[in-house]
N, C-alpha and C positions, 0 to 999 in steps of 0.2 A: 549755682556754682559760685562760691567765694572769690575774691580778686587772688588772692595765696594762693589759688590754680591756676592763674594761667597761665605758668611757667610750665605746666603738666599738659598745655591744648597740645592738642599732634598738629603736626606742620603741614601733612599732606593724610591725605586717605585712600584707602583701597576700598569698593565696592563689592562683596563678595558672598553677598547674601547674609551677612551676619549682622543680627542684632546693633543699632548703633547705640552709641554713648551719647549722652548731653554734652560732654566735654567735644565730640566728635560736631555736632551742631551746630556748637557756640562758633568751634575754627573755620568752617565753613561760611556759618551765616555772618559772623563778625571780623571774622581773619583773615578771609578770603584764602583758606588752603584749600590749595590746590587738589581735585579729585579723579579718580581710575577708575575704569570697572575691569573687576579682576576675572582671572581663568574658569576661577568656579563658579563665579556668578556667567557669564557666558552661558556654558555649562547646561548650567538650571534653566537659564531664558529661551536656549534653544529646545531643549526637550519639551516645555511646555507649549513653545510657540510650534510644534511639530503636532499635536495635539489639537490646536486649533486651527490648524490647516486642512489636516485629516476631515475633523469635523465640516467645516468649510466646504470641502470639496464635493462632502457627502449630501450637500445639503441638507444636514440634519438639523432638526429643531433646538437650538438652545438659546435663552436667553440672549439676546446682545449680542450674539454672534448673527445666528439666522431670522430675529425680530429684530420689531419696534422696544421701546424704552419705556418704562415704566407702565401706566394705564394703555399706552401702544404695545404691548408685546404678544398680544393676541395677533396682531400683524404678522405677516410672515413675509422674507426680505429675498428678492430672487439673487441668486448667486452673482451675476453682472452689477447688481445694484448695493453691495456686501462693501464698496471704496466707499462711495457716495453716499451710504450709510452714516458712516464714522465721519466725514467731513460736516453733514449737515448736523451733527450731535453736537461737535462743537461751535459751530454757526450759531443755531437753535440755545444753546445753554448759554452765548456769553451775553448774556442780559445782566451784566451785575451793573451797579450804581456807589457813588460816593466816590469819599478820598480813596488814591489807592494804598494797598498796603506798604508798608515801607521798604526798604531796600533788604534791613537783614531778613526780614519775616518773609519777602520774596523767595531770599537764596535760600532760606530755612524748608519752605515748603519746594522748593526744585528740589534740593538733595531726600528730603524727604520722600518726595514720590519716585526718585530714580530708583532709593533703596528698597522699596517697598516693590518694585516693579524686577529690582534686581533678585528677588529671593524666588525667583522660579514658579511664580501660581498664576501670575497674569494673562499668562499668552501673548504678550506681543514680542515685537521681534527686538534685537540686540539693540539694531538701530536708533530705536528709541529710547534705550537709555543712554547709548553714549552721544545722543545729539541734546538730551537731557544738561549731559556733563558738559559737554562742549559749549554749553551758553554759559554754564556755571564758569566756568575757566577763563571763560571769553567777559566774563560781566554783563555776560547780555540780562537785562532782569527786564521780562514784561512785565507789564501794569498791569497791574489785578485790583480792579474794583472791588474794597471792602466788602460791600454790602450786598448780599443777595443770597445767602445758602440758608437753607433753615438745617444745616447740621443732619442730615439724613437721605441715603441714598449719594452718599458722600458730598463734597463740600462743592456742586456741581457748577453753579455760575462761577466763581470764583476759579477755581481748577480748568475750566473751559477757557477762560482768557488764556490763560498758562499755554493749554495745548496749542490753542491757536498759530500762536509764533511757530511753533514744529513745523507746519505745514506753511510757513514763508506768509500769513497772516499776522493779524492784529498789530498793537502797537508796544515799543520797548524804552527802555532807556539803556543807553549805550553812549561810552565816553561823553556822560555829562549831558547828553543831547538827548530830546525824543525822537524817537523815527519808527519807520516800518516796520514790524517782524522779517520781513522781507529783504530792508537793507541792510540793517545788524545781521544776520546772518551772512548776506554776501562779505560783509566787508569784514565778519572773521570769518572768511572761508569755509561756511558750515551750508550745507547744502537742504534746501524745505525736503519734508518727506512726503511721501503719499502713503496715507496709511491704509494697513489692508484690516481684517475683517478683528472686530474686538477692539483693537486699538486704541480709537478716541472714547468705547465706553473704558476704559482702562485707568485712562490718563483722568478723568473727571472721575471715576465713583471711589473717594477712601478719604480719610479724614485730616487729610496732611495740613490743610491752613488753622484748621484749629490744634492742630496737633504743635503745629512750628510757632504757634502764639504761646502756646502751652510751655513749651520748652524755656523758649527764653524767658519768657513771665517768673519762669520756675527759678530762675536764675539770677533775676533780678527780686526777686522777691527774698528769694535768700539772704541778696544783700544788704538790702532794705532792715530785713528782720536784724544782721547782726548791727549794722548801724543806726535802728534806734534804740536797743540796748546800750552801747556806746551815748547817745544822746542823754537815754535817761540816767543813765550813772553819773553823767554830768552834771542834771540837774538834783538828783538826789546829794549831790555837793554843795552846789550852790544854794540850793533851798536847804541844807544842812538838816539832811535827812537823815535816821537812826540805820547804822548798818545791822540790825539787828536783825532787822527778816530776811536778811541774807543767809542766815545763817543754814549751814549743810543739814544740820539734823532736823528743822524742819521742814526741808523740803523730801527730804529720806524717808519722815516720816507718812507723808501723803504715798509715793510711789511715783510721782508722773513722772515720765521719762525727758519731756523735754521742759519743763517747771526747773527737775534737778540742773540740766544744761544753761537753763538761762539764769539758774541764780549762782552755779560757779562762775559762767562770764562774767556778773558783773561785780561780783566779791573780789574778782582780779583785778576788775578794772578801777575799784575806789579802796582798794589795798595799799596798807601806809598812808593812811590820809592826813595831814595835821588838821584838817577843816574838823573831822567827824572827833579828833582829840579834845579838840576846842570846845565843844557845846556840848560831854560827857552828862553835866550836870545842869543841865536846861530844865525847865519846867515842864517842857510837850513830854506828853505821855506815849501817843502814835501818833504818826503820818496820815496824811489822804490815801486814799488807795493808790490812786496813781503812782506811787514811793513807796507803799508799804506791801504794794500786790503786786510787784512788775514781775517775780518770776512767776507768779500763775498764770498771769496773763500774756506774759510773753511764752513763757514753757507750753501753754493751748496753743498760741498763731503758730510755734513751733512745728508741734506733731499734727497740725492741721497740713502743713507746708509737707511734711514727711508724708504724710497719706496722699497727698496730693502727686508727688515725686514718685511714690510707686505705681500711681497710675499711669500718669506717663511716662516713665520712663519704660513700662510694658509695652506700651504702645510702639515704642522704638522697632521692636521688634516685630511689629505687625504686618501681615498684608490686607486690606483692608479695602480694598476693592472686590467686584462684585459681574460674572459669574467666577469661581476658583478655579486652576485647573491643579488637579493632581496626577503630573506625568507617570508616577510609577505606577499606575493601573489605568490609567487614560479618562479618571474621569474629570468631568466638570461640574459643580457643583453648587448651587443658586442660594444663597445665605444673606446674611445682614450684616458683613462684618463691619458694614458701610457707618453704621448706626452712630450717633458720635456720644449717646446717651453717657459713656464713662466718661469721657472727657469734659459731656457738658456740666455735669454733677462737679467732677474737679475742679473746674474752670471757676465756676461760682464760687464753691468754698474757699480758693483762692482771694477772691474779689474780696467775699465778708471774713478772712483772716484777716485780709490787706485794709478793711474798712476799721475795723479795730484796732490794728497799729496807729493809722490813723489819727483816730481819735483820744486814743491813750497819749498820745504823743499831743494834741490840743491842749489836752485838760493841765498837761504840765506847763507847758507853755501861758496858759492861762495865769497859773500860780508864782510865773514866773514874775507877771509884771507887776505884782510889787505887796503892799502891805493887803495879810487879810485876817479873818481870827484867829487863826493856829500859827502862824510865822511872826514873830515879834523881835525880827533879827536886823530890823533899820532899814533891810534894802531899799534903795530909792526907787518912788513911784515908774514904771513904764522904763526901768534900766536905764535914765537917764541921769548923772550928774546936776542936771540943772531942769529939774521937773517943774510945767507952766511954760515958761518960754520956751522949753523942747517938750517935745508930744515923746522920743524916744519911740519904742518896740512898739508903744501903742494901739496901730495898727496893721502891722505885723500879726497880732492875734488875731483881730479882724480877719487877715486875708484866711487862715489858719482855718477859722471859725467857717469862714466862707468855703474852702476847699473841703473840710471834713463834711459839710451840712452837701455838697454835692457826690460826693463819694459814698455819703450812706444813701442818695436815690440812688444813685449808677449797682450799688451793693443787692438789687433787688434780683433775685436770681431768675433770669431766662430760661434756665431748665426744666422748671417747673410750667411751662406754656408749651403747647402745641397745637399747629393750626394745618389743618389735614390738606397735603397735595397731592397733584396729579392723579382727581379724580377721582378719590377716596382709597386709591394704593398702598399709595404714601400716609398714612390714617397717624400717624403719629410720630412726632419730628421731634429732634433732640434742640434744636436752637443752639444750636454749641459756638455756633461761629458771634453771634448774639453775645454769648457769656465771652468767649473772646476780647470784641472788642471794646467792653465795657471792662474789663480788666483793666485792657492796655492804658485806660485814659486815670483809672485804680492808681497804676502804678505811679504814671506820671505827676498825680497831683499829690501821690501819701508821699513821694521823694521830697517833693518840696514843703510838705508839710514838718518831717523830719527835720527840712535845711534849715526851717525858722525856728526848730527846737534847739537846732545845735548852736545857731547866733546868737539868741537869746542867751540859754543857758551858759556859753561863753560870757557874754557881757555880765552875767551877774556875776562870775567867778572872777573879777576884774575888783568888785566890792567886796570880796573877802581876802585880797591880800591884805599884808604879806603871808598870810598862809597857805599852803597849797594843796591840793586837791590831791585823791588815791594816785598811784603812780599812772595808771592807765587814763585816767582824767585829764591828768598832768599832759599828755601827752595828746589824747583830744584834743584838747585847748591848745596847743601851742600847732595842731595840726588847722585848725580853725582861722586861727589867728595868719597862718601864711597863705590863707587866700581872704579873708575878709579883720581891717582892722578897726579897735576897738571903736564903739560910738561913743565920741567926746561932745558933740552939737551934731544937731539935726542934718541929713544927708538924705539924699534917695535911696531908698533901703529896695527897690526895684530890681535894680544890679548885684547888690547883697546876696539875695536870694537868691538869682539866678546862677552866679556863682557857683554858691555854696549846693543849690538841686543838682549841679554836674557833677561835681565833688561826690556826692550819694548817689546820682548815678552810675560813677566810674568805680564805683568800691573803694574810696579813698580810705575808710573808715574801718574795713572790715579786715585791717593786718592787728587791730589794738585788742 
């Protein structure tokens, strides 16, 4: 999602079984609006949950409801023992370990699994989505330890923390503080539940944490993509690059759908240049690739980014826990929809679009810092005025260098691993949560790899006045320039960067 949306986020939301929006997510997990569960969804949750009572009563054999879980479901579960089932499920699952997940990718995955519970296949009862909501509204966000789902059989250690708090369990954060599940519920008036039969396998089997990493990823990655366009247009200035392979017809000419999109951005963006006036009649014949190839290579991480956005965004609309119930003929129905195979596959491709920004984004940065065989345009060594007694950007590329050479290990896709659980049941695992969180740390370091292209390549357009740069550059630069100023002598470039990575991360960049 572009920063030019979020004038478009909804302010509040109705729950009503309907497919959500990314836009619907973002306002939730980052805006904190406020959410309902509506008439209809009611509705759906009762007929279902009517369904698994029947069943219940009957003592009949299904999955999760009258068994054990996974390689235990040959077990068969006496009717008095159908509560204490569902308690010891989440007991038993919340084995996760590491950092926990963050605040928004918390509320990401609660609204997540309320909506998914809201669309009428689950079988449990009302109660538990609006005590879902009720934490949402209230801020209550349990800790969910990262690490522990192998993406199959849904995201279960992980999701298990989550339910835990329901039943006045595990631990939260609320008003800034850690505490109880127990006493963040008391003290916003939310009452623990005792859940009846299906329930806690409910709440643990569907793919909502990798799904709500997914989302946001999708959203920030977006931004990412349009602000290192923005970067390189910059530097295809300051390195007084040939706007020539911008040119429409030969991108018209290939066909690719997002190649075309990326070489109109940035034709706009280094439009009316007097930089590109100036050096008409130079001697360089082409560019590096890095400036001669951005819209192919930007136009791929593109429509990598679009294939990726339909996957999840299908997902939105998922139920994806595991057994189904379908009230209009009462059946229940044992599947996989648990599997996170689609999203681990997206997840990655993500990663290695995002790894390739990256890196494209290095190699100029590289070029930035000063004379080499093809640019004989004077710039002074390492963007410094006084090169020798100032080191300048120097090591700036270094870090650059350092972040990209970790982002293409991190870029090694988990999808392609599995390692068989629960007694050879589970015979083949997506890793999704895996690709996940090796994204998230993707993003965090390609932003800042970006920030150091954008400071750079500002400081060289500092040595090409009084000429100025496309209008769109023009405007870069001066966007640049109001959170970090020119380097005239050596400074701690530490805070520079840091800077300027919030800057790309807030979509400062992506209105040009």
């Amino acid at each position: 999602m572009r920063t030019d949306d979020m004038n478009q986020l909804p302010t509040k939301l109705i729950i009503n079984g309907q497919a959500l929006t990314s836009a619907e997510v973002i306002a939730v997990a980052r805006h904190f609006a406020p959410i309902t569960l509506g008439d209809e969804a009611i509705s759906r949750i009762q007929a279902a949950r009517a369904v698994i009572d029947k069943l219940a009563a009957e003592e009949q054999k299904v999955y999760g409801v009258t068994t054990g879980f996974g390689h235990l479901s040959k077990v068969r579960i006496k009717h008095e023992q159908l509560v204490e089932l569902q308690h010891n499920l989440l007991r038993s699952h919340s084995a996760g370990v590491g950092e926990p997940l963050s605040e928004e990718i918390t509320r990401s995955v609660m609204l997540l699994l309320a909506a998914s519970l809201g669309r009428g296949n689950s079988g449990v009862r009302v109660e538990i989505v609006e005590t879902l909501l009720g934490m949402l509204n209230h801020n209550i966000h349990p800790i969910i330890p990262s690490r522990g789902s192998v993406g199959a059989s849904g995201d279960l250690a992980p999701l298990a923390h989550l339910g835990l708090v329901l039943i006045g369990e595990g631990e939260v954060m609320y008003d800034g503080q850690r505490s109880s599940g127990a006493e963040a519920l008391r003290q916003a008036g939310l009452t623990p539940l005792q859940l009846h039969a299906k329930e806690g396998l409910a709440l643990i089997n569907g793919t909502h944490v990798m799904e709500a990493v997914a989302i946001l990823s999708l959203a920030d990655a977006q931004t990412l993509l349009q602000t290192a366009e923005v970067a390189c247009a910059m530097s295809i200035e300051a390195l007084l690059g040939s706007h020539i392979p911008l040119d429409a017809r030969i991108h018209l000419r290939r066909g690719q759908h997002g190649q075309q999109i990326s070489a109109a951005h940035l034709r706009s963006l280094v439009s009316n240049s007097e930089i590109n006036a100036s050096h008409q009649n130079c001697a360089r014949v082409q560019d590096p690739y890095t400036l001669r190839c951005a819209p192919q290579v930007f136009g791929a991480i593109r429509d990598a980014i679009d294939f990726c956005a339909n996957v999840f965004e299908r997902e939105l609309g998922a139920v994806t826990d595991n057994p189904l119930v379908f009230p209009e003929d009462g059946g229940v129905l044992s599947g996989g929809n648990f599997h996170g195979q689609p999203l681990a596959l997206a997840l990655d491709m993500l990663a290695i679009a995002l790894t390739q920004l990256a890196s494209f984004a290095e190699r100029r940065i590289y070029s930035l810092m000063g004379p080499n065989d093809w640019d004989e345009s004077g710039a002074p060594l390492f963007l410094t005025p006084n090169p020798g007694l100032n080191s300048g950007f120097m090591i700036a590329q270094y870090v650059a260098a350092a972040l990209v050479n970790e982002i293409k290990i991190m870029a090694h896709p988990a999808s392609i691993d599995s390692i068989p659980t629960s007694a050879g049941m589970e015979d083949f695992v997506s890793m999704g949560v895996t690709s996940a969180n090796k994204l998230l740390r993707i993003i965090e370091q390609t932003q800042q790899v970006v920030a150091i292209e954008l400071l750079c390549a500002a400081q060289m357009l500092e040595f090409r006045k009084p000429l100025k740069p496309g209008v769109g550059v023009q405007q870069a630069y001066e966007l640049v320039r109001s959170y970090v100023s020119m380097l005239e002598h050596d400074r701690v470039l530490s805070p520079d960067i840091a800077t300027m990575s919030r800057a790309v991360k807030a979509g400062a960049f992506t209105v040009l």
